[in-house]
MMTF fields as JSON, N, C-alpha, C and O atoms, coordinates in Angstrom:
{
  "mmtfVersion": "1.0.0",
  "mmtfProducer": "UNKNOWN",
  "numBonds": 371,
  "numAtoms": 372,
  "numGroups": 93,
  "numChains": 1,
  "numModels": 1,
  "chainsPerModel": [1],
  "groupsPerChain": [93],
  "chainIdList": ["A"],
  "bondAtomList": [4, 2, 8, 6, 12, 10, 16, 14, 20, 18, 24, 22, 28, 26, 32, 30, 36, 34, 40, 38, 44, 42, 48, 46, 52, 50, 56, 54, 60, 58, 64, 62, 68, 66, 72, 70, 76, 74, 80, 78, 84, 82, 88, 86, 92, 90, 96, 94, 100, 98, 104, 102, 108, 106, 112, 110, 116, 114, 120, 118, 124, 122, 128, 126, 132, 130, 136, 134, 140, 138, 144, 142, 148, 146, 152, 150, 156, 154, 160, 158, 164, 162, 168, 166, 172, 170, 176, 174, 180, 178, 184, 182, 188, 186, 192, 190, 196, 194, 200, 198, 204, 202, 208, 206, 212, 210, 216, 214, 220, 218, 224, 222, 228, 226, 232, 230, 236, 234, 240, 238, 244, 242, 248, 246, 252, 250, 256, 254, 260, 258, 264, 262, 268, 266, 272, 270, 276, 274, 280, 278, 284, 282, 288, 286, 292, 290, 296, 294, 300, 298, 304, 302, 308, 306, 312, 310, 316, 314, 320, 318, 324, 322, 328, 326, 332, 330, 336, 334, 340, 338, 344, 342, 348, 346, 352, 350, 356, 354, 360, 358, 364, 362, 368, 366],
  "bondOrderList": [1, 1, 1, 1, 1, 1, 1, 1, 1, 1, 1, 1, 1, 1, 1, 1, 1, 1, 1, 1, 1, 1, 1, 1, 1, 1, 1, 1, 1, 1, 1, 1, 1, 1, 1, 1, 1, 1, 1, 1, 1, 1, 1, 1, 1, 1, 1, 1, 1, 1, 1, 1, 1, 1, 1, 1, 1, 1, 1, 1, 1, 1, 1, 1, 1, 1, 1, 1, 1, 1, 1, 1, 1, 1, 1, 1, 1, 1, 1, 1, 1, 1, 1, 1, 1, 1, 1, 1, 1, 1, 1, 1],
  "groupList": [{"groupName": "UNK", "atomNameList": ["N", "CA", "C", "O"], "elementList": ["N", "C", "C", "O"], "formalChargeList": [0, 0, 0, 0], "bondAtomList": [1, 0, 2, 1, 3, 2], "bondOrderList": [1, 1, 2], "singleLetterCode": "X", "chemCompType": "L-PEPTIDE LINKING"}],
  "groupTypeList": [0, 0, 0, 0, 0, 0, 0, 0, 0, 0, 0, 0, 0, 0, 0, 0, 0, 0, 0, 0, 0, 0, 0, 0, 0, 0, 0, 0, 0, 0, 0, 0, 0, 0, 0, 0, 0, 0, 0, 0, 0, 0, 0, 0, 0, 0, 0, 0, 0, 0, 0, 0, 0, 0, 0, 0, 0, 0, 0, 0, 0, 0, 0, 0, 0, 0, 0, 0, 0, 0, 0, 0, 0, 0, 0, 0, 0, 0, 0, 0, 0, 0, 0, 0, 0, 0, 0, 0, 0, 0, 0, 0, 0],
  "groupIdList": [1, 2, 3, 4, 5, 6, 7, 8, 9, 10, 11, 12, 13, 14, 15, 16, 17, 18, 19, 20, 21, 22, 23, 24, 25, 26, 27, 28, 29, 30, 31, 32, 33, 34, 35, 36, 37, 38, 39, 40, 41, 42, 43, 44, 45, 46, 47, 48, 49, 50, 51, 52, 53, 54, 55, 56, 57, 58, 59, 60, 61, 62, 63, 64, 65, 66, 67, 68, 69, 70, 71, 72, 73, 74, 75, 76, 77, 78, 79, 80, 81, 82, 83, 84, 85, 86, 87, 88, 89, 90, 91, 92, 93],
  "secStructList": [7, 7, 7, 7, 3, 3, 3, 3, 3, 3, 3, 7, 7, 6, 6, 7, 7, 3, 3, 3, 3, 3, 3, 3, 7, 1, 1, 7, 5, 2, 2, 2, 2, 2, 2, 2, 6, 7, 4, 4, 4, 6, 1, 6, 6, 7, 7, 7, 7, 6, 6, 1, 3, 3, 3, 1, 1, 1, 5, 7, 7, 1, 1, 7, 5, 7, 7, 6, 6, 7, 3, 3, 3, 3, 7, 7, 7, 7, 1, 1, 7, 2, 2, 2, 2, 2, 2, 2, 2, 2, 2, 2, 7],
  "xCoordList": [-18.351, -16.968, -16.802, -17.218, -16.214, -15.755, -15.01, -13.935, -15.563, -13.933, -13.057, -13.104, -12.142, -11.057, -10.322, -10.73, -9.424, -8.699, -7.366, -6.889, -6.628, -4.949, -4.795, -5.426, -4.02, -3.337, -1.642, -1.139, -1.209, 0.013, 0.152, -0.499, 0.95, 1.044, 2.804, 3.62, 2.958, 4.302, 4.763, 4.037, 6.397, 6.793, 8.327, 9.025, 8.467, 9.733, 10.925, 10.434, 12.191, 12.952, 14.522, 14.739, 15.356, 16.042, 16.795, 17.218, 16.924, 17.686, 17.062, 17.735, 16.226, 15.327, 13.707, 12.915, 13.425, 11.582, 11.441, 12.325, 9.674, 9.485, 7.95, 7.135, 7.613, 6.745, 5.922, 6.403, 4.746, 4.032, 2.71, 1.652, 2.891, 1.511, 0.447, 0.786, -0.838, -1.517, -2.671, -2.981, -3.563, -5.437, -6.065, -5.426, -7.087, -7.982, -9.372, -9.668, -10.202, -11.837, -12.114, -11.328, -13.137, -13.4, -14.058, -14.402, -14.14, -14.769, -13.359, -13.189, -12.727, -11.518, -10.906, -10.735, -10.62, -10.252, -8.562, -7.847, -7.988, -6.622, -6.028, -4.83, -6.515, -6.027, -5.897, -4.847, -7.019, -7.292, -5.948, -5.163, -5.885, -4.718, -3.458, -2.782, -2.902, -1.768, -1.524, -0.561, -2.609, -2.74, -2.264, -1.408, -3.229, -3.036, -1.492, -1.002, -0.921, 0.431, 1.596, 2.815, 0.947, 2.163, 3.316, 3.715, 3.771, 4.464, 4.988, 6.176, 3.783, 3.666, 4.923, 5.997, 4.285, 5.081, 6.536, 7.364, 7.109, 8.288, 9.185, 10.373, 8.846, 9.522, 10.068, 9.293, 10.838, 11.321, 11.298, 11.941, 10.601, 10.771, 9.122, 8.6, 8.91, 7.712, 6.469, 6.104, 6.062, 4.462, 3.688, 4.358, 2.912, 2.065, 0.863, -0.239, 1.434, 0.457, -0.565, -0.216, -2.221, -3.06, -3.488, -4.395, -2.361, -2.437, -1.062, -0.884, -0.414, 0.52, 0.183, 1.02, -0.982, -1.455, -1.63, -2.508, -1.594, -2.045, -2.108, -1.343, -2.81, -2.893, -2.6, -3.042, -1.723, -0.94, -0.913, -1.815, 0.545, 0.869, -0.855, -0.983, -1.808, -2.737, -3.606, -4.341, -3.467, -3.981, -4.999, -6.191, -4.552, -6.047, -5.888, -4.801, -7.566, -7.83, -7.397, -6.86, -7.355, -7.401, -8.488, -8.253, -9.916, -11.186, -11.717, -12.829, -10.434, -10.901, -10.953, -10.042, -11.839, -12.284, -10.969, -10.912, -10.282, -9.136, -10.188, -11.027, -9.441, -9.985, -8.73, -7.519, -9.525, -8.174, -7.265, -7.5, -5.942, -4.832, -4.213, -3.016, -4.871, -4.489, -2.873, -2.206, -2.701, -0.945, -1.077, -1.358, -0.904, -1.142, -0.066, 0.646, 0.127, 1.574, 1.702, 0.652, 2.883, 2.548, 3.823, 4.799, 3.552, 4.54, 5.276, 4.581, 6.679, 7.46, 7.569, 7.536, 7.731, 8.005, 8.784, 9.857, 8.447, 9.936, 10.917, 10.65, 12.342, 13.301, 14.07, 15.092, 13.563, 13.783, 12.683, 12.405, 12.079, 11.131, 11.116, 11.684, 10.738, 10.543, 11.15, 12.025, 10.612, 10.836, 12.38, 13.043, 12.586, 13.965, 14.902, 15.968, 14.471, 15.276, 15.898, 17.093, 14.874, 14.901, 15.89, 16.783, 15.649, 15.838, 17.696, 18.336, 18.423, 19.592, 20.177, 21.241, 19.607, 19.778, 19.962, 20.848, 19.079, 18.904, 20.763, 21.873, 20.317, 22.144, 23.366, 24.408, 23.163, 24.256, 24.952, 26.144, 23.251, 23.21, 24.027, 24.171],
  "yCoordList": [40.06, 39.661, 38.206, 37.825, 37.451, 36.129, 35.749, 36.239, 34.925, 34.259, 33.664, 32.851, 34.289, 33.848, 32.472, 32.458, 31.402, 30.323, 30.428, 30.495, 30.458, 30.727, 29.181, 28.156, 29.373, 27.571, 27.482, 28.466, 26.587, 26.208, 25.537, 24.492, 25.834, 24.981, 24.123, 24.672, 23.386, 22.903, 21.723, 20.96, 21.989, 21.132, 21.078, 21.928, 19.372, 19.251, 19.064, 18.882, 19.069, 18.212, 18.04, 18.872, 17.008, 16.965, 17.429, 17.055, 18.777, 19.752, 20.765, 21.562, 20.848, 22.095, 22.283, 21.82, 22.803, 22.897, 24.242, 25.093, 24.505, 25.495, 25.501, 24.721, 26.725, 26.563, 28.038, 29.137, 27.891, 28.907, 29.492, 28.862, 30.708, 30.838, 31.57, 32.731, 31.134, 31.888, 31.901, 31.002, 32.994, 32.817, 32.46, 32.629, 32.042, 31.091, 31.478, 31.65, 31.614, 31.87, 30.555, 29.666, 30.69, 29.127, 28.554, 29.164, 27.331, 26.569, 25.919, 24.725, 26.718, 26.422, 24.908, 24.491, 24.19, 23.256, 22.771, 23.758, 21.808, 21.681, 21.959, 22.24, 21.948, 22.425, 23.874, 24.513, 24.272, 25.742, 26.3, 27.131, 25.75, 26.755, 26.544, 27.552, 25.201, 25.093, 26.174, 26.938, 26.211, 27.504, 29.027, 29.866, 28.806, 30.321, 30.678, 31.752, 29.029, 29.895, 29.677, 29.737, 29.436, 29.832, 28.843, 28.947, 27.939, 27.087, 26.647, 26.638, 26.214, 25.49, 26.11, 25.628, 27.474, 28.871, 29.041, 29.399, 28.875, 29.271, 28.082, 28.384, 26.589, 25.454, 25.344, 24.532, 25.535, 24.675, 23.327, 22.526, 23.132, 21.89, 20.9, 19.806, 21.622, 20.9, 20.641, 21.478, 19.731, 18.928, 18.557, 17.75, 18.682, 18.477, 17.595, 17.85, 16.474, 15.599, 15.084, 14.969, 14.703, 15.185, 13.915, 13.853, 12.839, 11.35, 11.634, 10.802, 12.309, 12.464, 13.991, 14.892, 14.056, 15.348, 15.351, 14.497, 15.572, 15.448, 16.5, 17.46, 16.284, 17.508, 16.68, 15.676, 17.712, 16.444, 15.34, 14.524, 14.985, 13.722, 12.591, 11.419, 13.345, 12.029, 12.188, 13.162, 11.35, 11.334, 12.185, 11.974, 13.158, 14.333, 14.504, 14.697, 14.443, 14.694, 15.733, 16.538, 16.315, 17.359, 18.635, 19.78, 17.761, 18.699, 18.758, 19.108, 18.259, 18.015, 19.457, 20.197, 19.896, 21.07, 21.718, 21.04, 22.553, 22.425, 23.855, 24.65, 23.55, 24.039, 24.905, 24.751, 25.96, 26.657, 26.148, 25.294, 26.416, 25.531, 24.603, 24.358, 24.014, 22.964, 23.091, 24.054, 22.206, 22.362, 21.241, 20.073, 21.58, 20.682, 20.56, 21.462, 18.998, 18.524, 18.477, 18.209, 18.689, 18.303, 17.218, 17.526, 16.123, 15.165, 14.477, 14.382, 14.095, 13.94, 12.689, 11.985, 12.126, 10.214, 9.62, 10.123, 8.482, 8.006, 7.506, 7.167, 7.739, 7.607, 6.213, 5.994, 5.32, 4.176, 3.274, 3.383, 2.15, 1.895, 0.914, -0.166, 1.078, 0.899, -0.374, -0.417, -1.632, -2.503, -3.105, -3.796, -2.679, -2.37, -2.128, -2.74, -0.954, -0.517, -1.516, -1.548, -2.356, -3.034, -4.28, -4.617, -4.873, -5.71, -5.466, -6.517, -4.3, -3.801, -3.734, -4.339, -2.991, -3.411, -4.478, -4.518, -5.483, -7.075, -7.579, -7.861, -7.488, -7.88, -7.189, -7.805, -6.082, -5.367, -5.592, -5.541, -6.032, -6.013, -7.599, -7.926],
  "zCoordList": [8.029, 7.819, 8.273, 9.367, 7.444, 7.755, 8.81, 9.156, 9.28, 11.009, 10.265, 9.341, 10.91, 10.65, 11.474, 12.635, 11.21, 11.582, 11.483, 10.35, 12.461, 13.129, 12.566, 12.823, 11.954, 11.695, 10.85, 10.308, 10.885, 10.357, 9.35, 9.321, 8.271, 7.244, 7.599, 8.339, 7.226, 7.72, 6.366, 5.729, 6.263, 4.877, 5.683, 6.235, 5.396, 6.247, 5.091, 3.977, 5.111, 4.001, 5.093, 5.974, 4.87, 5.404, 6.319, 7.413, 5.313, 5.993, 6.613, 7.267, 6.552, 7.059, 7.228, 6.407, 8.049, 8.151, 7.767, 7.865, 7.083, 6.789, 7.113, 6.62, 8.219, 8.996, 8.542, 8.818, 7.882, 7.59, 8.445, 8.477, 9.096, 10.331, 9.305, 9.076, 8.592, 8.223, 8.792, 9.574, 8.479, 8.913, 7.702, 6.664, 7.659, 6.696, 7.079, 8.262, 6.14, 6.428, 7.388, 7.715, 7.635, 8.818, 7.532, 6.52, 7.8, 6.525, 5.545, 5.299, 5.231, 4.618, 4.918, 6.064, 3.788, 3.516, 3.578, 3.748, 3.503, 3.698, 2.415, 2.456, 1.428, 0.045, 0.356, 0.409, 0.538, 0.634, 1.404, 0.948, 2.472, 3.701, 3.094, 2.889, 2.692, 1.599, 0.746, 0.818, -0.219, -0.834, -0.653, -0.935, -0.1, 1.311, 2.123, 2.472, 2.253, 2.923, 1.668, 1.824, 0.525, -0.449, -1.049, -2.209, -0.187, 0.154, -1.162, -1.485, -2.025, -3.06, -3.878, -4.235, -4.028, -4.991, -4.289, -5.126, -2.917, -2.492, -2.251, -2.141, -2.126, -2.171, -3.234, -3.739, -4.016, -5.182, -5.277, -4.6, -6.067, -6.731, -5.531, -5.747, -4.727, -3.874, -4.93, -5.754, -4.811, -5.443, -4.376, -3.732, -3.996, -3.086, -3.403, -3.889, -2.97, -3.461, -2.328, -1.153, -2.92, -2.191, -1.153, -0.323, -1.583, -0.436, 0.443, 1.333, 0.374, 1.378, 2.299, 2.363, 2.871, 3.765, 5.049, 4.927, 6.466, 7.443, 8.594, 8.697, 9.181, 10.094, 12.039, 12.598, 12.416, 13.868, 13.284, 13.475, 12.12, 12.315, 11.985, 12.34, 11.322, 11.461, 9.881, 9.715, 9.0, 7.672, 7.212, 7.431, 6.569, 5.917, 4.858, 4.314, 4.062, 3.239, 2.497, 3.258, 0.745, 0.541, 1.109, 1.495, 0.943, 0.892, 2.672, 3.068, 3.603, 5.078, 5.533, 5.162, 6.235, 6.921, 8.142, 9.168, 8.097, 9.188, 10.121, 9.7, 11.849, 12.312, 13.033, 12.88, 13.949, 14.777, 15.235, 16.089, 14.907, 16.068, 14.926, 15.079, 13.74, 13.214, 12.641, 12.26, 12.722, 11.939, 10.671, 10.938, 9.596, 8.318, 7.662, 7.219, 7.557, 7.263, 5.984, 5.4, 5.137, 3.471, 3.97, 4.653, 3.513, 4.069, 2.402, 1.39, 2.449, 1.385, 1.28, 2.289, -0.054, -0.262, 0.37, 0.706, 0.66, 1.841, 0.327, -0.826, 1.287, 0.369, 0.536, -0.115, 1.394, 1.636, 2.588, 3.783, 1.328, 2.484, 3.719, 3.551, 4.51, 5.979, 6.379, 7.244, 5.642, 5.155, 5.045, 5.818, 4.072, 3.833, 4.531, 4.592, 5.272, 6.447, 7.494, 7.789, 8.032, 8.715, 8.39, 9.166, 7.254, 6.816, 6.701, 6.736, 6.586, 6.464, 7.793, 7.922, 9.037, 9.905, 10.698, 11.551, 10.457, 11.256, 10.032, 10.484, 8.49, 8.17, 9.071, 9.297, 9.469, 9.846, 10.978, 11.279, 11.931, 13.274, 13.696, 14.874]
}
């Protein structure tokens, strides 16, 4: 029988977080556990695209190996960039 991996899938949106606890064969990939907790199928309207991924806040691959404990971020487009931001502030300020 395969080992199993305790891990988190996690998808944030404004209004709300949605935090999925699944197990995963060990070996399993960050595509893979995405998969696995469904997310894809119960988000409306979510795309999961495979340059916006990370696991703790820190840049991961689709095909990256996740291990016990991991929490894997599907992270969303910024809706104003950063840049910008700033740049509105310093006028405002």
């Amino acid at each position: 029988m395969a080992e199993l991996v305790n891990i988190e899938v996690v998808y944030a949106e404004a209004s709300r977080q949605v935090v999925r606890r699944v197990a995963v064969p060990a070996g399993s990939t960050v595509m893979q556990a995405i998969e696995a907790s469904g997310l894809a199928r119960d988000v409306p309207g979510l795309i999961v695209d495979p340059s916006r991924l990370g696991i703790f806040s820190r840049k991961a691959t689709p095909d990256q190996v996740v291990g016990e404990g991991d929490r894997v971020e599907i992270y969303r487009p910024l809706t104003l960039d950063p840049k910008e931001a700033r740049r509105r502030r310093a006028h405002e300020g």
